[in-house]
Structure formats: C-alpha cells, structure tokens
C-alpha positions in Angstrom: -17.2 7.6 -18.9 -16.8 10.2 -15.7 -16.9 6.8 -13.8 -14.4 4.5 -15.3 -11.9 8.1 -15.6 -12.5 8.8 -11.9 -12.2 5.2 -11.4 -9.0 4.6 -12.9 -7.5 7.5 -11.2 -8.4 6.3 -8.0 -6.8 3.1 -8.6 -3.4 4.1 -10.0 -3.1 5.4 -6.1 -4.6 2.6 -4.3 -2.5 -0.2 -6.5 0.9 1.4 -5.4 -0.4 1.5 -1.4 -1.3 -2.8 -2.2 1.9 -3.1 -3.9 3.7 -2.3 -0.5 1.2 -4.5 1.2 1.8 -7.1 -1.0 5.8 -7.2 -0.7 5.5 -7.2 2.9 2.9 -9.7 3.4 4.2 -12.1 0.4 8.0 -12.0 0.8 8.5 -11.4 4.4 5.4 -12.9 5.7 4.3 -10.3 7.3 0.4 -9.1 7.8 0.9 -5.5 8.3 -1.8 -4.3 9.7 0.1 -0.4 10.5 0.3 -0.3 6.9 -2.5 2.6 6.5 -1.1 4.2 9.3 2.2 4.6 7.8 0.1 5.5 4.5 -1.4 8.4 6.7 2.2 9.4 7.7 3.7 9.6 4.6 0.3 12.0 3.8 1.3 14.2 7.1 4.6 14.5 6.1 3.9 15.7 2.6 1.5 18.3 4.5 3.8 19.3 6.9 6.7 20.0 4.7 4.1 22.0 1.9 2.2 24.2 4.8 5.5 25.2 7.2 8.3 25.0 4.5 6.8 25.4 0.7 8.2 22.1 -0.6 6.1 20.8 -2.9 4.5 17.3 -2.5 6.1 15.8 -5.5 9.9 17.0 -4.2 8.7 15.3 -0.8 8.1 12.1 -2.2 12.5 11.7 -2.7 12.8 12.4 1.7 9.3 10.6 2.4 10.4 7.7 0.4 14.5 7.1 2.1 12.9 7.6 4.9 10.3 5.5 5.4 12.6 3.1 3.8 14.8 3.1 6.9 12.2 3.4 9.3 10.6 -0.1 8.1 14.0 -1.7 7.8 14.6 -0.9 11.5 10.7 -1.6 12.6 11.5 -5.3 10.7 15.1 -5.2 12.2 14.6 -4.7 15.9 10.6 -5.5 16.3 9.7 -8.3 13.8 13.2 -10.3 13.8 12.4 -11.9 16.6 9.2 -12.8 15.9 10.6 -14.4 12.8 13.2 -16.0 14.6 10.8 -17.7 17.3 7.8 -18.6 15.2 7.9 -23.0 14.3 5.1 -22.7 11.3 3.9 -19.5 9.1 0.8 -19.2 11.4 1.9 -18.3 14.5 4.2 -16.2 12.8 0.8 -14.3 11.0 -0.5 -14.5 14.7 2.2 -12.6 16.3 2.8 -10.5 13.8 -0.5 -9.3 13.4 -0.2 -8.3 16.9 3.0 -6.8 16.9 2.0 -4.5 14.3 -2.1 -3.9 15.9 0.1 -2.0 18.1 2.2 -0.3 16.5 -0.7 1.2 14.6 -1.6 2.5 17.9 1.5 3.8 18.6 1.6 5.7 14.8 -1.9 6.8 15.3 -0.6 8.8 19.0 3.0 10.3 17.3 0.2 11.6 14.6 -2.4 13.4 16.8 0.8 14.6 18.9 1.9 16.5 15.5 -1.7 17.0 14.4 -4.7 17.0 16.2 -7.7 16.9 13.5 -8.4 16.8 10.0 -5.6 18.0 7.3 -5.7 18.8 3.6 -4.0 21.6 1.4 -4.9 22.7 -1.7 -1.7 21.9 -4.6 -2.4 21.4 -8.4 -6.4 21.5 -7.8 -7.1 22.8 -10.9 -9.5 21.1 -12.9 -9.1 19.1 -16.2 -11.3 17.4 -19.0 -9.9 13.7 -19.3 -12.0 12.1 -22.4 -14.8 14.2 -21.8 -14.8 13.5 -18.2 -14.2 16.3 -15.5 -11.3 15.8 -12.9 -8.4 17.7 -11.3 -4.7 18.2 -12.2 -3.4 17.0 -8.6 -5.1 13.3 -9.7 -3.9 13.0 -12.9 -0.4 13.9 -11.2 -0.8 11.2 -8.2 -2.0 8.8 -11.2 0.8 9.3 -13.3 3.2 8.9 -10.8 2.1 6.0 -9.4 2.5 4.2 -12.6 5.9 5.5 -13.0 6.6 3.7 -9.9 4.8 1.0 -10.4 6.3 0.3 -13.4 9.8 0.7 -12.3 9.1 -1.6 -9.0 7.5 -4.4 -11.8 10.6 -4.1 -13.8 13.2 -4.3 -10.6 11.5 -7.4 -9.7 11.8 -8.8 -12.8 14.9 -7.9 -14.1 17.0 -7.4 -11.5 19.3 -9.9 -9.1 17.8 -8.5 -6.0 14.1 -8.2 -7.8 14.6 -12.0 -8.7 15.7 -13.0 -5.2 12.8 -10.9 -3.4 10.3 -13.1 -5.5 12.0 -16.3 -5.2 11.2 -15.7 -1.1 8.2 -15.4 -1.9 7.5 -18.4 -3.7 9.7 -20.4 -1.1 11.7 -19.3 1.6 12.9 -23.2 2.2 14.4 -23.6 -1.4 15.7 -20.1 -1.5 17.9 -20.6 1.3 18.5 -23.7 -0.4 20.3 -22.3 -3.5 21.9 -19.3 -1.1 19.4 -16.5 -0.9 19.9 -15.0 2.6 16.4 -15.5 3.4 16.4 -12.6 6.4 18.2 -10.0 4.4 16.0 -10.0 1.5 12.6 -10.4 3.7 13.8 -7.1 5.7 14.5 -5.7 1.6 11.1 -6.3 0.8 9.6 -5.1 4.1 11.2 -2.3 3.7 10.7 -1.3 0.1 7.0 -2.0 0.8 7.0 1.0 3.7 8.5 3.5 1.2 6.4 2.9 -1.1 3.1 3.0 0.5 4.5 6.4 2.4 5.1 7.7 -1.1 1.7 6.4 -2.1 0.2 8.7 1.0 2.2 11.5 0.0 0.5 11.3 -3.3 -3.1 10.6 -1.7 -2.4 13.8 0.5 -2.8 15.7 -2.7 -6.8 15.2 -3.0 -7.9 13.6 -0.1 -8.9 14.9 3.7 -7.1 12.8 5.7 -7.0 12.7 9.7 -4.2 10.1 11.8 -7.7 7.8 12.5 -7.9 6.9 8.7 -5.2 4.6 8.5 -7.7 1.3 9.1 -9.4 2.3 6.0 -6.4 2.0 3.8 -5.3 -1.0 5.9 -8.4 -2.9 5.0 -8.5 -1.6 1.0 -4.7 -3.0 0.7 -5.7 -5.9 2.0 -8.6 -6.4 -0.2 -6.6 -5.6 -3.2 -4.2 -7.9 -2.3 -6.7 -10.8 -1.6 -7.8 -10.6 -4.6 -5.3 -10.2 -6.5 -2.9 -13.0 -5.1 -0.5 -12.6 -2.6 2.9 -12.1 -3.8 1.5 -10.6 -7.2 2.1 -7.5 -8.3 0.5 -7.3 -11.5 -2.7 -9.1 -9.8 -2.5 -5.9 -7.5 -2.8 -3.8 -10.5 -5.9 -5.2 -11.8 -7.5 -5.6 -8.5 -6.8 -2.1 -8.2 -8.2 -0.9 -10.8 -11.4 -3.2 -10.1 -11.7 -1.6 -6.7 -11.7 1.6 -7.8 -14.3 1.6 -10.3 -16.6 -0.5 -8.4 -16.1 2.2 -5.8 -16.5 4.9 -7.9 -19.5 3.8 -9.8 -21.1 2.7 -6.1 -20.6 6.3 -4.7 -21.7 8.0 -8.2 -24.2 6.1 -8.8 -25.9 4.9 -5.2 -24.4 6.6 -2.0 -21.0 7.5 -1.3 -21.8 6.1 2.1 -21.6 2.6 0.8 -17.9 2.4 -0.8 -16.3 1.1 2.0 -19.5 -2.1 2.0 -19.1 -2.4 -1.6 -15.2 -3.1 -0.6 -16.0 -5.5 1.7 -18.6 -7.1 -0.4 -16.1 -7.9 -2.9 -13.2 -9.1 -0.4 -16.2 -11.7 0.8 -17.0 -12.7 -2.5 -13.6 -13.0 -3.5 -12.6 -15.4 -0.2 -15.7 -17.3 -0.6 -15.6 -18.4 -4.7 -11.6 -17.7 -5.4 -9.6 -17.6 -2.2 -5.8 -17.8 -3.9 -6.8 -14.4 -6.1 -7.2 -13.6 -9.5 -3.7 -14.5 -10.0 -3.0 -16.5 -7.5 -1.9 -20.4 -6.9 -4.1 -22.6 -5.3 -2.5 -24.3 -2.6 -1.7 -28.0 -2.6 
C-alpha cells in the first residue's frame, strides 16, 4: 500500500510536467528538449519568491504560470517560427528543433546557476500524513491535488472548448486543419505555449518536496518524454496513465531494490515500450 500511495502521488506531478510535453511535441511539432529546464525554473522561482518575499508556493503558481506562458509564446514566436517556416517534411523540422532547444537548455541551465549556484529546497507544508494506512507528507498530497485540478481542467478545455477542439485538430493534422480554417501557426504557438506554463507550474509544485539544483532539468526532460512515448503523442489521457505507471514502477523499484536504479527502471520501460508498442498505449499506429 505505502508503494502504490507514494506512487500515485508521484505521478499526479510528473503527468502534468508530460501533459506540457505532450502539447508541445503533439500540436506544434516540437521536441522540446529545455522542457525540464523550464520545469527547474518554474521550481526556482517558487523558491525564490518563498525564501526572499514569503509568498507561498501555491499563490506563485498564478505569476509562475502567466509567465511562463509568455515566455514560451515568445521563445516559439521569435526562435522556433522560423524553423517552422523553413523546414519541407516534419523531420527536419524534429532535427532542428531538437537543436534549437539543446541549446537553449544550455542557456536556462547558465541564467539558473547565475541566480543560484547549488542545490535548493525549502521546507512548506512538510508535515506528515497517514493516507490509507500509508505515511506521506501534506506538501505531496497538496502538489497531487493540484495537479489533478489542472489536469482536469486542461482535459476539459481541450474537449469542450473551440480553442481546446482546434489545438487537437493540429494535432491530428495540420494539412486538413488549415484546410477547414484553423490558423495552423497561431494555435501551434497556443499549444506551445500552454505547454511551458504548465510544466513551470508543475516545477513549482515539485519544488515543494524535492531537492532540486539548475543541472536536473535532463532528468525531467527524459521522464516527460518517456511518459509521453508511452502514452501516445498528442494524448493526454494516455499521459495520465503512463504517469501513473511511471510512478509506481519507480516507486516500488526504489522501495523495494535501490533508489539508485529509478532512473534505469525509466529507461527500461521507454525501451520496452519503443520496441513492442511504438505509437503508445493510446496511440495510432501509423499507416
């Protein structure tokens, strides 16, 4: 039981990280691989606002959130535009935009160490709590329920909204889209976007209970990928239950063997998953 709560904690965190992974790599085509770094920004943020002006994680996520929002809308804008703009076929556009954003990983890691040189964590709802018998801490549970909140309301805005609806016609097919008037551009820089703010928010959250340094971004980077591999690309709901897959196995693997061997365990499953089912557990397979 102590496994599959601590699991399922875990995963209401990571799943809203992939979810921003996912929109940017299934609507706007885009492999992001700064996405952990901006994870580990949000994290700072919520760290630097707690420790030099007492404002609690859970009021940063509303200026962590705008603001990462803008900040991906203009990195899409002004840096991956005219990638988009150049590339003839979908793989030289993964090609150059995996290098575009290698860099730029670089360049968050630097503003990070600039603002902090080492390790950071702060102490906010630590207290701990019995969950079904199971030992955990308040700040989790918090982090967890939030993340479904948001979660749920990105799920429902994609769904039953005109915007939501146009975001994952793009991702089906940005031909036919533009075909029946979706301005392909605008909604890919939507979705870029929405996915920054909401892995930031997700870092805010992880900033709560984890040690974090600016070097840790990869980590998340290759997680969100995972998740989203084996979910489906362009699913959100497959997100959720790779998620909540990845976090048990990784719980039960650092419980139960060595806590040394989450991140192989990881990439165990991401090679098992590209090896036997390579569209995802929701996925289409391609034809």
């Amino acid at each position: 039981m102590d496994i599959l709560v601590s699991g399922l904690l875990l995963a209401g965190t990571y799943a809203l990280v992939a979810m921003g992974l996912n929109l940017q790599y299934g609507v706007a085509r885009i492999m992001n691989l700064a996405n952990g770094e901006v994870l580990v920004l949000g994290a700072l943020a919520a760290f630097w606002l707690y420790l030099n002006a007492l404002i609690s994680p859970l009021l940063t996520l509303f200026l962590v959130g705008p603001t990462a929002f803008v900040g991906n809308w203009l990195i899409y804008r002004f840096l991956l535009t005219p990638l988009v703009r150049r590339s003839k076929n979908q793989g030289q556009l993964e090609v150059d935009s995996i290098l575009a954003t290698f860099g730029m990983s670089f360049f968050l890691v630097g503003i990070m160490i600039s603002i902090e040189g080492g390790f950071f964590a702060y102490k906010y709802l630590s207290e701990p709590i019995t969950i079904l018998g199971s030992t955990s801490s308040l700040n989790r549970l918090v982090a967890f329920l939030l993340a479904v909140v948001i979660g749920g309301a990105l799920y429902l805005w994609l769904n039953h909204s005109r915007p939501g609806v146009a975001v994952r016609a793009v991702a089906v097919s940005t031909e036919a889209s533009g075909l029946v008037g979706i301005d392909v551009p605008r909604i890919s820089a939507l979705a870029f976007a929405i996915g920054g703010a909401v892995t930031a928010v997700g870092g805010a959250l992880i900033s709560t209970f984890i040690t974090l340094d600016a070097s840790m971004g990869v980590i998340f980077t290759m997680k969100a990928l995972i998740i989203v591999i084996m979910g489906g690309v362009g699913e959100i709901r497959g997100a959720i239950v790779a998620a909540v897959i990845l976090g048990i196995v990784e719980t039960a693997v650092a419980t139960m063997i060595d806590p040394g061997l989450t991140l192989a365990s990881a990439y165990a499953i991401f090679i098992l998953i590209l090896l036997f089912r390579p569209q995802g557990l929701f996925g289409r397979r391609a034809t």
